[in-house]
C-alpha positions in Angstrom: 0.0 0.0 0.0 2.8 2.3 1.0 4.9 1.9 -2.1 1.5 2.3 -4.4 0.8 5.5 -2.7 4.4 7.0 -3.2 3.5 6.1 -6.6 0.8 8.0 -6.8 1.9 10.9 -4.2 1.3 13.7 -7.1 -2.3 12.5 -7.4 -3.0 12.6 -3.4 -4.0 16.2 -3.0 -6.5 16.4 -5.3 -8.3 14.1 -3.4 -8.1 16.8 -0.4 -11.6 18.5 -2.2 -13.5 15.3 -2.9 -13.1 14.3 0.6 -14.9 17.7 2.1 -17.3 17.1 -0.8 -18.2 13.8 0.5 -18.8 15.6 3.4 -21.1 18.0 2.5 -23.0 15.6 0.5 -23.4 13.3 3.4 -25.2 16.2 5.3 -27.3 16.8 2.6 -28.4 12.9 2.6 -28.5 12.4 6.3 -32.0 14.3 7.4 -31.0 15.8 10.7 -28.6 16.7 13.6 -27.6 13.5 15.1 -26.3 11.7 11.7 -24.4 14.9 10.7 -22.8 15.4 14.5 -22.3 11.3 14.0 -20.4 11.9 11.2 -18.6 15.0 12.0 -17.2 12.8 15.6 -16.7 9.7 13.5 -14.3 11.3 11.0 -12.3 13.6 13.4 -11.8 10.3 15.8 -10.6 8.4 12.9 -8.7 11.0 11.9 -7.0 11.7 14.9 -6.4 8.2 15.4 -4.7 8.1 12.0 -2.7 11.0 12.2 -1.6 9.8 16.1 -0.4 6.4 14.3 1.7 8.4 11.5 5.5 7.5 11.3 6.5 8.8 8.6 4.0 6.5 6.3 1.9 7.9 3.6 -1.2 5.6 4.1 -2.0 7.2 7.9 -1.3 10.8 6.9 -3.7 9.9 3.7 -6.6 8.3 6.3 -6.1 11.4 8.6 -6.4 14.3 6.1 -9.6 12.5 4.5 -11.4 12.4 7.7 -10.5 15.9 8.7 -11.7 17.4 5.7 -14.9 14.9 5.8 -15.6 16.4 9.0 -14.7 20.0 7.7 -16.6 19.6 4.4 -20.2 18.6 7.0 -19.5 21.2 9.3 -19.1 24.1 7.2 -22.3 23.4 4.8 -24.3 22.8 8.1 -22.6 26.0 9.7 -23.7 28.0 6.2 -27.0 26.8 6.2 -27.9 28.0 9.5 -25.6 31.4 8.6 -27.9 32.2 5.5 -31.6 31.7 6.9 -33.8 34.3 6.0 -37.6 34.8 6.0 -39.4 33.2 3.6 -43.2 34.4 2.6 -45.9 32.3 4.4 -48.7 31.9 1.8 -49.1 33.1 -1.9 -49.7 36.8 -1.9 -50.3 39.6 -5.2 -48.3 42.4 -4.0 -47.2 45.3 -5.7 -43.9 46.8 -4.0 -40.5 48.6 -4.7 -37.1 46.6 -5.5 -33.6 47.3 -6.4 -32.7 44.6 -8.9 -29.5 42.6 -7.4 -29.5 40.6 -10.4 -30.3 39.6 -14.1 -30.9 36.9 -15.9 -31.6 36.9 -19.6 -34.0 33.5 -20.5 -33.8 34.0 -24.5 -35.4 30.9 -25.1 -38.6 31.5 -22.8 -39.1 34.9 -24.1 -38.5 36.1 -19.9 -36.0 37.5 -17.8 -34.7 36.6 -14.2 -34.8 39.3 -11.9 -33.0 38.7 -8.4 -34.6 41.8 -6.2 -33.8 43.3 -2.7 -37.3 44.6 -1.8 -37.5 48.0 0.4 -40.7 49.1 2.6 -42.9 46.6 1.7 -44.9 45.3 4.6 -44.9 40.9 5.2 -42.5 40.3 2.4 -39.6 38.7 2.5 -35.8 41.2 1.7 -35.1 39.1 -1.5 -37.3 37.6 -4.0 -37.0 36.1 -7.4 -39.4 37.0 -10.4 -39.8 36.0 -13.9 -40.5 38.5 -16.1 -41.9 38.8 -19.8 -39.4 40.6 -21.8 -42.2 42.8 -23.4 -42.4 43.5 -19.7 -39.0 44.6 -18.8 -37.5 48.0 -19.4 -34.5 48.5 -21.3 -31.1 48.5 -19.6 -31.7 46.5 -16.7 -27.8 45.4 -16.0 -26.5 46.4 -13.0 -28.0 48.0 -10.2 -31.5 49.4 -10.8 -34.5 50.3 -8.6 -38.1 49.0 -10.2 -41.7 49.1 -9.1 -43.6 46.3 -10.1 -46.9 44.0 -9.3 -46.3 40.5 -9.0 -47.7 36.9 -7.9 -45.6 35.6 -5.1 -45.4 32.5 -3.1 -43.0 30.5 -1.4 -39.9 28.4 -3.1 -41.9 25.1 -3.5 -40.2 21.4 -2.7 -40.0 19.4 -5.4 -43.6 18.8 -7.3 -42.8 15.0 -7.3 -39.3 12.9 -6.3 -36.4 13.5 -8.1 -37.8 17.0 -9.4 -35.4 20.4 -8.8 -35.9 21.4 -5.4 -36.4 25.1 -6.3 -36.9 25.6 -2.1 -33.3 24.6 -1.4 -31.8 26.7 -3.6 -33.6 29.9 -2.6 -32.6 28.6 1.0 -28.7 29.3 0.3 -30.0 31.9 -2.2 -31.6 34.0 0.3 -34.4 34.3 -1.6 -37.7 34.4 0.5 -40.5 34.1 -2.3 -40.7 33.4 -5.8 -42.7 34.4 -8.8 -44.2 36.3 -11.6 -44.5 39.6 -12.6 -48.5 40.7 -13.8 -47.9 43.5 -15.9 -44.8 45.7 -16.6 -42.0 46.9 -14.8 -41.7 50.4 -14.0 -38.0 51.5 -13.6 -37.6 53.9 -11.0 -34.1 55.1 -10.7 -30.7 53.7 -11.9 -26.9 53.7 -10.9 -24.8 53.4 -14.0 -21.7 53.2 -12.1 -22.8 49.8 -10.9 -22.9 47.8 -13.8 -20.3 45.4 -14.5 -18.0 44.7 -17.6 -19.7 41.3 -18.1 -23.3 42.2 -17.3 -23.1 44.9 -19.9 -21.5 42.8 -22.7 -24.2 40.3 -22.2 -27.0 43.1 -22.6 -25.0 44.3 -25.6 -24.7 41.3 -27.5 -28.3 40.4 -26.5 -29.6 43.7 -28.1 -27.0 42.6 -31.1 -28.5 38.9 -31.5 -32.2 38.3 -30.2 -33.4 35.1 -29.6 -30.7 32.1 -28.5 -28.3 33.2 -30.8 -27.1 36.2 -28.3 -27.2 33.7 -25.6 -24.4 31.9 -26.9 -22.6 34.8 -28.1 -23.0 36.1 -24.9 -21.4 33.3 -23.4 -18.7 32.7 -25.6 -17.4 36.1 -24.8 -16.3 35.1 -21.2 -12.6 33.3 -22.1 -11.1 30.0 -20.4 -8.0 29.4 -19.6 -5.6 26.4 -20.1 -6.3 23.5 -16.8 -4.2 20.9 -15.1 -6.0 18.4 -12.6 -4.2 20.4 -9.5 -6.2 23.7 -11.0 -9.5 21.6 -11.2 -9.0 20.7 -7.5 -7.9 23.8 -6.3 -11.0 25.5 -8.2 -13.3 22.5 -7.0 -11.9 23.5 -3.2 -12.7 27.5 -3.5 -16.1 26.9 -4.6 -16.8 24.5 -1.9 -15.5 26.8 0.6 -17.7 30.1 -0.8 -20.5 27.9 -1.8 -20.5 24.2 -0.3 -24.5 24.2 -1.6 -23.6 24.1 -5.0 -22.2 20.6 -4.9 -25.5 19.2 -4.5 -26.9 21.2 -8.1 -26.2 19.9 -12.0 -24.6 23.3 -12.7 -21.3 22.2 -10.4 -21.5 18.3 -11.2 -21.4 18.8 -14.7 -18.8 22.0 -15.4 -16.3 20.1 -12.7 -17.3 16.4 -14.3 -16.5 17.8 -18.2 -13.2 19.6 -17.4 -12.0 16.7 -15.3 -12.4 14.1 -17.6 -11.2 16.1 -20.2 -7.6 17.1 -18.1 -7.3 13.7 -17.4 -7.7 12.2 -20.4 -4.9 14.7 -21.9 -2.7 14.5 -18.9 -2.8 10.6 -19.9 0.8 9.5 -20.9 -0.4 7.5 -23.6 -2.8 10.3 -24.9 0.1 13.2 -24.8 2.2 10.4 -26.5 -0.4 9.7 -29.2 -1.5 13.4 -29.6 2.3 14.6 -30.5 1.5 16.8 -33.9 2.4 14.5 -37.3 4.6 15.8 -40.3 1.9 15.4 -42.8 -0.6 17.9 -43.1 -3.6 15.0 -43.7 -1.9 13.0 -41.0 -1.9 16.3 -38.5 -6.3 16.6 -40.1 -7.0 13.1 -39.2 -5.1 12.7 -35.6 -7.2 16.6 -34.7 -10.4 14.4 -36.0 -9.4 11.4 -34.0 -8.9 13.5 -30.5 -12.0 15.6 -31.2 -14.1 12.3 -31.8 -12.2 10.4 -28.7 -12.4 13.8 -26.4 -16.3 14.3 -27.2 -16.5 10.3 -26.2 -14.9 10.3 -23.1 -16.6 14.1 -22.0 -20.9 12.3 -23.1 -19.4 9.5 -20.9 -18.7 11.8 -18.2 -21.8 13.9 -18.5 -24.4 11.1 -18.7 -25.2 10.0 -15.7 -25.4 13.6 -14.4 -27.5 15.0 -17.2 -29.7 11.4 -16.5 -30.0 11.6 -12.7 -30.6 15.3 -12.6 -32.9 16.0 -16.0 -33.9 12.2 -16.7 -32.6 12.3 -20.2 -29.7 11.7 -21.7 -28.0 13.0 -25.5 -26.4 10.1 -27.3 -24.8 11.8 -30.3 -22.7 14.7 -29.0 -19.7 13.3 -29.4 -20.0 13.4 -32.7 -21.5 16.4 -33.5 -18.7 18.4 -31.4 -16.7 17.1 -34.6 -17.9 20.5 -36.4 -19.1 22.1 -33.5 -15.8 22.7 -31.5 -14.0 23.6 -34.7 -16.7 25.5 -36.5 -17.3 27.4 -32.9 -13.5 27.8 -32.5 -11.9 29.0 -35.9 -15.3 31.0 -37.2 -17.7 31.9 -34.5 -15.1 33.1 -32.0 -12.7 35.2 -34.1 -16.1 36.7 -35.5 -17.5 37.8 -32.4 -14.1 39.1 -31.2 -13.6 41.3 -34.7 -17.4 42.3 -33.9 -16.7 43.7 -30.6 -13.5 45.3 -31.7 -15.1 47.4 -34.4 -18.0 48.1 -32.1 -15.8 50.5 -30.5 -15.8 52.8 -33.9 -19.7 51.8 -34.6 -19.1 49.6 -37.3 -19.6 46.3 -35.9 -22.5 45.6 -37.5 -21.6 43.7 -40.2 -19.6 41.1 -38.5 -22.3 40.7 -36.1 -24.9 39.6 -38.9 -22.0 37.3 -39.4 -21.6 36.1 -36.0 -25.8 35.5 -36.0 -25.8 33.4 -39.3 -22.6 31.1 -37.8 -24.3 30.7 -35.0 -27.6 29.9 -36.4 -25.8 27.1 -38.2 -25.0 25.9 -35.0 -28.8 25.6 -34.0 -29.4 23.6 -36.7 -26.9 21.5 -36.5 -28.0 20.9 -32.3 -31.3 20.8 -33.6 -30.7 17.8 -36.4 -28.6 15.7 -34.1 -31.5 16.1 -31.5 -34.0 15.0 -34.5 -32.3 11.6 -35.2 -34.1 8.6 -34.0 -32.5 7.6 -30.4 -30.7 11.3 -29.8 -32.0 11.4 -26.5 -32.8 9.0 -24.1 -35.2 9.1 -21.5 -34.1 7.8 -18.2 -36.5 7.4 -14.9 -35.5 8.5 -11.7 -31.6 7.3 -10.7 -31.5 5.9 -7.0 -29.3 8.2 -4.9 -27.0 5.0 -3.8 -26.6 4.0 -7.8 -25.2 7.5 -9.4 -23.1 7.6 -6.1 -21.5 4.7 -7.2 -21.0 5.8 -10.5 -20.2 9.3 -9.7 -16.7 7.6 -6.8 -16.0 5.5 -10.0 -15.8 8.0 -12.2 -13.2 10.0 -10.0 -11.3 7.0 -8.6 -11.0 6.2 -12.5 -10.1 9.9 -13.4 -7.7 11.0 -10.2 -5.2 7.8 -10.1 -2.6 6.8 -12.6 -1.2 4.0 -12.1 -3.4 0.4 -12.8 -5.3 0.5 -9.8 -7.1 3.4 -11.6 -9.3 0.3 -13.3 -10.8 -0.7 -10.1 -13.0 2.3 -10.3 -14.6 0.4 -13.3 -16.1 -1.7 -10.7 -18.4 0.5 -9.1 -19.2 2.4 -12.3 -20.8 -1.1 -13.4 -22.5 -1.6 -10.6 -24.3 1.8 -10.4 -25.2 1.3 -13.8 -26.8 -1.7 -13.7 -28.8 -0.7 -10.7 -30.1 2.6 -12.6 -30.9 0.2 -15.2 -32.8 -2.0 -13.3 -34.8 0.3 -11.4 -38.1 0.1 -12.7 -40.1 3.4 -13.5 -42.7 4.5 -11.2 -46.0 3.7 -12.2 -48.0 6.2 -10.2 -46.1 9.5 -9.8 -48.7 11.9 -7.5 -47.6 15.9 -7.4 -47.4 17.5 -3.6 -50.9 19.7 -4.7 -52.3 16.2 -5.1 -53.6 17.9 -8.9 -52.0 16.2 -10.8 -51.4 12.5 -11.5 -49.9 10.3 -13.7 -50.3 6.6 -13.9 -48.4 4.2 -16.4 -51.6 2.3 -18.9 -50.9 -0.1 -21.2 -50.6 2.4 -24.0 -48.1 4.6 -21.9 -47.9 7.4 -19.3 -51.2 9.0 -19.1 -52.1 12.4 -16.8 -55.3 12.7 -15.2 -56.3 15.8 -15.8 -56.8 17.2 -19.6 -55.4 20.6 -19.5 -52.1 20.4 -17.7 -49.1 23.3 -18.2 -45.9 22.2 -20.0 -43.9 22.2 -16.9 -45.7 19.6 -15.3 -46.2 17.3 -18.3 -42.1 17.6 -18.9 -41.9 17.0 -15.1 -44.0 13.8 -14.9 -42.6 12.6 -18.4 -38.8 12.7 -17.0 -39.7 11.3 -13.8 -41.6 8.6 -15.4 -38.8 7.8 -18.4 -40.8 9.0 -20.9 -39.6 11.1 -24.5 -42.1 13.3 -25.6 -45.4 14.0 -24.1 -48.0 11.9 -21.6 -51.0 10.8 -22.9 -54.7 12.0 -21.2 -55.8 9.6 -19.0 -59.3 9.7 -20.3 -58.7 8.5 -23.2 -57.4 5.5 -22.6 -59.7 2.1 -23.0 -58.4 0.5 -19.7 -59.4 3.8 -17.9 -63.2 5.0 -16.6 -63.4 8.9 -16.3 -66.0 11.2 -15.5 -65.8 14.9 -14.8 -64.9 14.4 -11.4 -63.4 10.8 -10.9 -60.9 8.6 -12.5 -60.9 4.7 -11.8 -57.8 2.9 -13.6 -56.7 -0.7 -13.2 -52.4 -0.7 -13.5 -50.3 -3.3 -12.6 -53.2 -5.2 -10.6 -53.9 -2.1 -9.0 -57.1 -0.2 -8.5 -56.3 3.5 -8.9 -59.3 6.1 -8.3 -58.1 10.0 -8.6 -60.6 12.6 -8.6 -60.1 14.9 -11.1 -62.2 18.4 -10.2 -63.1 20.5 -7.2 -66.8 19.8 -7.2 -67.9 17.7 -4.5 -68.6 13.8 -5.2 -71.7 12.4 -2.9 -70.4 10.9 0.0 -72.1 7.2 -0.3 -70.8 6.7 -4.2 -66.6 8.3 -3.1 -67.1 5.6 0.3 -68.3 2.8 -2.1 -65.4 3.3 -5.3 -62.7 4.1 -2.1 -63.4 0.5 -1.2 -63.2 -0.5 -4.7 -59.4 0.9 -5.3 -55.9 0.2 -3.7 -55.0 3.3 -4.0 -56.6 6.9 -3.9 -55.6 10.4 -4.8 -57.1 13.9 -4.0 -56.2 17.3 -4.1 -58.8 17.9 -1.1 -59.3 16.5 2.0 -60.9 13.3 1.9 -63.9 11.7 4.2 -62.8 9.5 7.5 -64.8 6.9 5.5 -62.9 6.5 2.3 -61.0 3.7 3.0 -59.0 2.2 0.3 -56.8 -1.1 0.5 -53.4 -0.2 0.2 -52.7 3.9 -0.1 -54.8 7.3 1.0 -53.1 10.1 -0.6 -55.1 13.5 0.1 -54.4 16.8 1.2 -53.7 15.8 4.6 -51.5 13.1 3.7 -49.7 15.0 1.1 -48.8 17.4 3.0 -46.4 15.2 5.4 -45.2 13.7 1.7 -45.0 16.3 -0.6 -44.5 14.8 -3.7 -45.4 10.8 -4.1 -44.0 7.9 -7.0 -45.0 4.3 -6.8 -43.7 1.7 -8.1 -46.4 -0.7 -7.9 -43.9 -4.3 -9.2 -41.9 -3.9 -5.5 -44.5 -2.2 -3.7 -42.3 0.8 -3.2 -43.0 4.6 -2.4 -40.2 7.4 -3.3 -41.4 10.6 -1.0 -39.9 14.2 -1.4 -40.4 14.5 2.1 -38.7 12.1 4.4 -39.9 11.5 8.2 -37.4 13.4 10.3 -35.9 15.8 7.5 -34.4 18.5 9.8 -33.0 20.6 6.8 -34.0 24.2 6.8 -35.8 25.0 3.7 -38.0 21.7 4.7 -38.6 23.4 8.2 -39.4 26.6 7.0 -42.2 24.9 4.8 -44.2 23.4 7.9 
């Protein structure tokens, strides 16, 4: 063991962040103060047990450091949690009040934009709240610090709608942000502080008045450069975000910008790759080997993304790799050096050209996302992951990436094995929202809602939680399915479902009689003592200890979003 790790003694510190990582993640999967103070004394005493030992051997020191920064990495995210509670709204509200905008987010594609605001003098609302605004909405120049008046919906960051959903209500916790909504109407802007915008903030608006639509979204991004990475800069940048923002370990946004560039510096800090990537003399030879590494470096990045983009989004692309075969070059040689000649002779007002150049290279970019998405088995839907299986895969993945020597294969192990259990896990059949609205229950055609008219948000929500592509089907039309206005009885898996599917009130004696007739039932309102069905009563009252309910009806198993016990603070501040 000793002489393996003074093999690998370059490789031992960038270990140091996925150790505190592990220890913020394990606070965010144990539910309350005993497990995390378990943990927290269980790492210290091994570590000071291990660093006691120490005599001069790698293999102690290596046990030591990983428990202190286990215990570090808990103790911090708990101690930040506590340090950024703030009130959050009680009840949806219409208010109409006076903010200074803190922050801005452009959402081409939705036609909105993202306003972060620090509310002053209104009366029972939270100091921070986050609306959506329509961009016919929005006044012009909103970058940078602004104060606005505006008349908006709010309510409180909601849990999940159903498991394995974003949980907008934890990230408003570490956010600070108290309510959340929509704005009805436009927004008035009040007063302004040019000196307050930033460099980047007004680029972004400038290329976004440039290049409507999606197009300036990725122009705006491009602009922001990135510079050349070894793994010991990956760590160090892994460590400085975990110490400003430990919360953002548990969101897609960190697991896959740290997953791409890892694999991608490892792969090239490979001997045999840096052997096998030395330029050739021939100019077709020097053509084919950049194919080859583009082709092999878009393989090994989908590889690394997959299982993030599937346990987070419940869908996975399948053809990336090979379209970044003219995407990285055509973004690289044409798009970039356009953009930066655009903004150059911006300065002298005659950038306009060059940017109706940058828009049609960047159009051909769409389409070329939007054909790859278009072939048959581009994207793959995926049902909820278990939490134990993309664990597995995600310690393979770095125990594969982070090692050099031949032990490095042993992380192939796990990887397997938290595949195979992904792929095993059957998909919910029954999938309930927390509102107890909306339901969706797998028929023998496929996923079908309950209710006709349901908003895009939930139908993509219930699709990617129950592995669908493409939309659900309405449960009443289906054959094996009875519907009337206000009740739904459906036989799946053996199973008796009944839903009710309005807010008009069903006569007590026929809801007793078809609640004795179904395994389970669902309800949005609070059902009678005497609706007693077989197996599951999920109704307002029940729900609201739940939140969110999936069954999977072949092992009799029920996924909540809220667990018994959950001590965390945004699931607190919700009861």
């Amino acid at each position: 063991m000793e002489r393996w790790l003074e093999a690998e003694r370059d490789q031992l510190a960038l270990w140091v962040p996925v150790m505190a990582g592990l220890g913020v993640a394990l606070w965010f999967v144990l539910p309350a103060e005993r497990g995390w103070a378990g943990v927290m004394l269980g790492a210290g005493g091994v570590a000071a047990v291990a660093l006691a030992a120490a005599r001069g051997g790698r293999l102690a020191r290596a046990v030591g450091i990983a428990g202190v920064m286990i215990a570090l990495g808990l103790g911090w995210i708990w101690w930040r949690a506590e340090r950024v509670a703030a009130p959050v709204l009680a009840r949806p509200v219409v208010a109409t009040f006076t903010a200074r905008v803190e922050r801005v987010e452009p959402l081409p594609a939705r036609g909105l934009v993202r306003l972060t605001l620090a509310v002053s003098g209104a009366e029972g609302l939270p100091p921070r709240v986050r609306v959506n605004v329509a961009e016919r909405d929005a006044p012009a120049d909103l970058a940078g610090a602004r104060i606005v008046r505006l008349r908006a919906r709010l309510m409180p960051p909601p849990d999940p709608a159903i498991p394995g959903a974003y949980d907008a209500a934890r990230a408003a916790w570490f956010s600070g942000i108290g309510a959340m909504g929509r704005s009805l109407g436009p927004v008035t802007r009040i007063a302004g502080e040019p000196g307050g915008e930033r460099v980047r903030a007004r680029l972004s608006a400038h290329i976004a008045d440039t290049l409507p639509g999606s197009r300036g979204g990725i122009a705006a991004a491009l602009a922001i450069g990135r510079e050349a990475m070894t793994l010991r800069l990956v760590a160090a940048g892994a460590m400085v975000v975990l110490i400003g923002w430990p919360e953002s370990l548990a969101g897609a946004s960190f697991q896959l910008s740290f997953a791409a560039i890892t694999a991608l510096v490892a792969l090239h800090e490979h001997p045999a790759v840096r052997a096998w990537s030395v330029p050739a003399e021939t100019w077709g030879r020097r053509v084919t080997q950049g194919a080859a590494m583009l082709l092999l470096t878009g393989l090994v990045v989908e590889a690394a993304l997959l299982p993030i983009a599937a346990y987070h989004f419940h869908k996975a692309g399948l053809y990336g790799a090979l379209a970044n075969i003219v995407a990285i070059p055509w973004t690289t040689f044409v798009v970039m050096p356009l953009e930066a000649a655009a903004l150059l002779l911006d300065v002298v007002g005659l950038g306009a050209p060059l940017w109706w150049l940058v828009g049609q290279a960047l159009a051909l970019l769409l389409a070329l996302a939007h054909m790859v998405a278009a072939w048959p088995g581009a994207v793959a839907a995926v049902p909820v992951i278990p939490d134990g299986a993309f664990a597995l895969v995600v310690g393979g993945g770095l125990w594969l990436a982070l090692w050099r020597t031949r032990i490095r294969r042993a992380g192939l192990v796990p990887v397997v094995i938290g595949l195979s259990w992904a792929l095993m896990t059957p998909a919910p059949d029954v999938i309930v929202t927390g509102d107890g609205r909306h339901v969706a229950v797998r028929t023998a055609a496929g996923l079908a809602l309950l209710r006709d008219r349901t908003g895009d948000y939930v139908s993509d929500v219930m699709a990617g939680a129950g592995g669908v592509d493409g939309a659900p089907l309405m449960l009443s039309e289906q054959p094996d399915a009875r519907c009337s206005r206000d009740l739904c009885l459906v036989d799946v898996a053996g199973r008796r479902v009944l839903a009710t599917r309005s807010a008009y009130r069903v006569p007590w004696a026929a809801l007793v009689s078809a609640c004795r007739q179904a395994d389970i039932v669902v309800s949005e309102r609070t059902l009678p003592r005497g609706c007693l069905p077989r197996w599951l009563r999920l109704d307002r009252r029940a729900l609201r200890e739940t939140g969110g309910v999936a069954v999977t009806l072949a092992n009799g198993s029920t996924r909540t979003v809220r667990q018994p016990g959950d001590r965390h603070p945004w699931r607190m501040a919700g009861r």
